[in-house]
C-alpha positions as CSV (number, residue, x, y, z in Angstrom):
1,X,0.0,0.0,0.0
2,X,1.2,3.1,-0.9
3,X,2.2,5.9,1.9
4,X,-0.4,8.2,1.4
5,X,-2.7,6.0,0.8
6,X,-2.0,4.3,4.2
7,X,-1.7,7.1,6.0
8,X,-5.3,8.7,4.3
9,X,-7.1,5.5,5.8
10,X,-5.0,5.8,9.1
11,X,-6.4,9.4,9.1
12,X,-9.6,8.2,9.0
13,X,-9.4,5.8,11.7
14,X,-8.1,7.6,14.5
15,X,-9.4,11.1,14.1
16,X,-12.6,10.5,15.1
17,X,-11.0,8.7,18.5
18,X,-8.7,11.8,19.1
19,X,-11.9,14.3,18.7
20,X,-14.5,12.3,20.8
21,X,-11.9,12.5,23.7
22,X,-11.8,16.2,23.5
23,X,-8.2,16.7,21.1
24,X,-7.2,17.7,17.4
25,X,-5.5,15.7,15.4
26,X,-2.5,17.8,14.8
27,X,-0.4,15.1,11.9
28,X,0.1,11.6,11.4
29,X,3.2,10.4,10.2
30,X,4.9,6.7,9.6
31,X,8.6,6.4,9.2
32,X,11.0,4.6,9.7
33,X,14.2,5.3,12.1
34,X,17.0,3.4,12.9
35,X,15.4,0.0,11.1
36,X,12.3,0.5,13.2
37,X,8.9,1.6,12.0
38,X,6.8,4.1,14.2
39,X,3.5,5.4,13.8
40,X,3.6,8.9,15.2
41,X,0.1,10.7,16.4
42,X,0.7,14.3,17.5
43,X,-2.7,15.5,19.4
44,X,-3.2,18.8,20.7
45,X,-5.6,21.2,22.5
46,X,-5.9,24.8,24.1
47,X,-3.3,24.7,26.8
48,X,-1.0,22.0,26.1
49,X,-0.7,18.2,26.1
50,X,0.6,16.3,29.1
51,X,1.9,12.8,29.1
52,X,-1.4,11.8,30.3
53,X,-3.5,12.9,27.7
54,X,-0.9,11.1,25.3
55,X,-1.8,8.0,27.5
56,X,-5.7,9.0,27.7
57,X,-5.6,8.8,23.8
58,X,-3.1,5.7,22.8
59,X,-4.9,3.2,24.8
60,X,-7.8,3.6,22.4
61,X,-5.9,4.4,19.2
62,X,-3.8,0.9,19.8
63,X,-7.1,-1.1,20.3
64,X,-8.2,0.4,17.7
65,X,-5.1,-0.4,15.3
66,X,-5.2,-3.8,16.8
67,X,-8.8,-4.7,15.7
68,X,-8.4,-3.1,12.3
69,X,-4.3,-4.2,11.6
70,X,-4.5,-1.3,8.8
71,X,-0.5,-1.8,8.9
72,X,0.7,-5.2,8.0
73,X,4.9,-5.2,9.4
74,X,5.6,-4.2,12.9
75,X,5.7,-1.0,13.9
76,X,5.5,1.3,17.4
77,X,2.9,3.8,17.7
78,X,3.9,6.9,19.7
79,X,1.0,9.0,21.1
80,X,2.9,13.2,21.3
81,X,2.3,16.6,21.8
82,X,3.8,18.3,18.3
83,X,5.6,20.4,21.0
84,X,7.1,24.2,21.7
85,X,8.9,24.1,18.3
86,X,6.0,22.4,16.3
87,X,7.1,21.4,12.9
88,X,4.3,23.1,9.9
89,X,3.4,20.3,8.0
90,X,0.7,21.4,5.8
91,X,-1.1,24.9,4.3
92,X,-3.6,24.2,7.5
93,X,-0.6,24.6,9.5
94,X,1.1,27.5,7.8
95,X,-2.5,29.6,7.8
96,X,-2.6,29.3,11.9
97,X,0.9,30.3,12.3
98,X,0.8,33.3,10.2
99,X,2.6,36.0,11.7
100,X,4.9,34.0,13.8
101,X,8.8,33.2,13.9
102,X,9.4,30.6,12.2
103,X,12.8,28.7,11.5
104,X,13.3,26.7,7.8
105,X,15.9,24.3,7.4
106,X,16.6,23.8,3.8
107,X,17.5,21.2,1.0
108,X,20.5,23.5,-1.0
109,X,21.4,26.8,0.5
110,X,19.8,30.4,-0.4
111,X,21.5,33.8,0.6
112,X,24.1,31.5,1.4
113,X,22.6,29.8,4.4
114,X,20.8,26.1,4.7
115,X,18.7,27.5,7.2
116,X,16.8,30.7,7.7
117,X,14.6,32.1,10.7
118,X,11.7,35.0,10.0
119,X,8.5,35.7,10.2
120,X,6.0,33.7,8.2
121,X,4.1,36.5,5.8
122,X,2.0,34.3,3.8
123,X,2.3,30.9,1.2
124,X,1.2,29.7,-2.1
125,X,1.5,26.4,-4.0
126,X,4.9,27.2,-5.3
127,X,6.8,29.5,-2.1
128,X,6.7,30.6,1.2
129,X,7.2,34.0,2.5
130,X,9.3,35.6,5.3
131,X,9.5,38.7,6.6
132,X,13.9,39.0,7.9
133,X,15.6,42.1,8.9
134,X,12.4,44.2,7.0
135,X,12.5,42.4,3.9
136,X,10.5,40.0,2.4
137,X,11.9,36.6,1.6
138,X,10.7,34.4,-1.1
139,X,11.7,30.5,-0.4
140,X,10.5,27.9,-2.9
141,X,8.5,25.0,-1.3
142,X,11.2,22.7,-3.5
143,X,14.0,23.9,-1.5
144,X,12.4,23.1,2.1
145,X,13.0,20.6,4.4
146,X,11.5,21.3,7.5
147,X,9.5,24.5,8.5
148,X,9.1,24.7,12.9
149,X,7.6,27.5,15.2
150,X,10.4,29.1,16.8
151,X,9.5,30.3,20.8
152,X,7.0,29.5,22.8
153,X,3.1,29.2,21.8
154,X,2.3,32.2,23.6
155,X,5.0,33.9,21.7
156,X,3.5,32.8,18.3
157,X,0.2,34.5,19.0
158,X,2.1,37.8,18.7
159,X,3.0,39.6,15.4
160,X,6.6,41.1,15.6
């Protein structure tokens, strides 16, 4: 089964769990580290998530997963918080951190740098933009690796 595909139906299974017990379903991901395979679930809610609302949600996420065995190898599912430093992994994501300080680590370097922090300005299907030292950056999605929330959450709320 292909990886979107899997992770689509994975989607489906677990998000309505996550919402009934009072949580969004932040991102799902599946990879593999270090020869092992995990299946990552990264919850949230207003306030923060503590390791017992990670616990309050994997008991019926595994039971779940156990009855449906929507993933045919071994793997370890991991029940997080997507934390301080949250990495943006969709346009979802990039819309409700608008205005905050971001840091992207990229693919090849631009401006002579593999990384650059800013503000996040706005997005299309083709770039991201960043406001740095009063100018406006222009980074090609191609060229991105990772994009996280840099500070705390109740720094994101405010525009700089």
């Amino acid at each position: 089964m292909k990886k979107d595909v899997l992770l689509e139906n994975l989607n489906k299974l677990i998000k309505p769990i996550v919402i009934s017990l009072g949580y969004d379903l932040y991102f799902i991901e599946y990879i593999k580290e270090e020869g092992e395979k995990y299946l990552r679930v990264y919850i949230d809610k207003e306030g923060g998530i503590s390791l017992e609302d990670c616990e309050r949600v994997s008991r019926p996420v595994s039971d779940l997963l156990d009855a449906e065995d929507p993933i045919p190898e071994s793997y370890f599912l991991e029940v997080s918080s997507p934390g301080m430093f949250r990495q943006l992994f969709n346009d979802e994501h990039l819309s409700k951190y608008k205005g905050s300080m971001v840091a992207v680590n990229l693919e090849s370097i631009i401006e002579g740098k593999k990384s650059l922090k800013g503000t996040l300005l706005h997005f299309d299907d083709n770039n991201i933009y960043l406001s740095k030292d009063n100018e406006e950056l222009m980074i090609p999605r191609e060229k991105i690796k990772t994009i996280n929330l840099e500070g705390s959450l109740k720094e994101v709320s405010t525009n700089e």
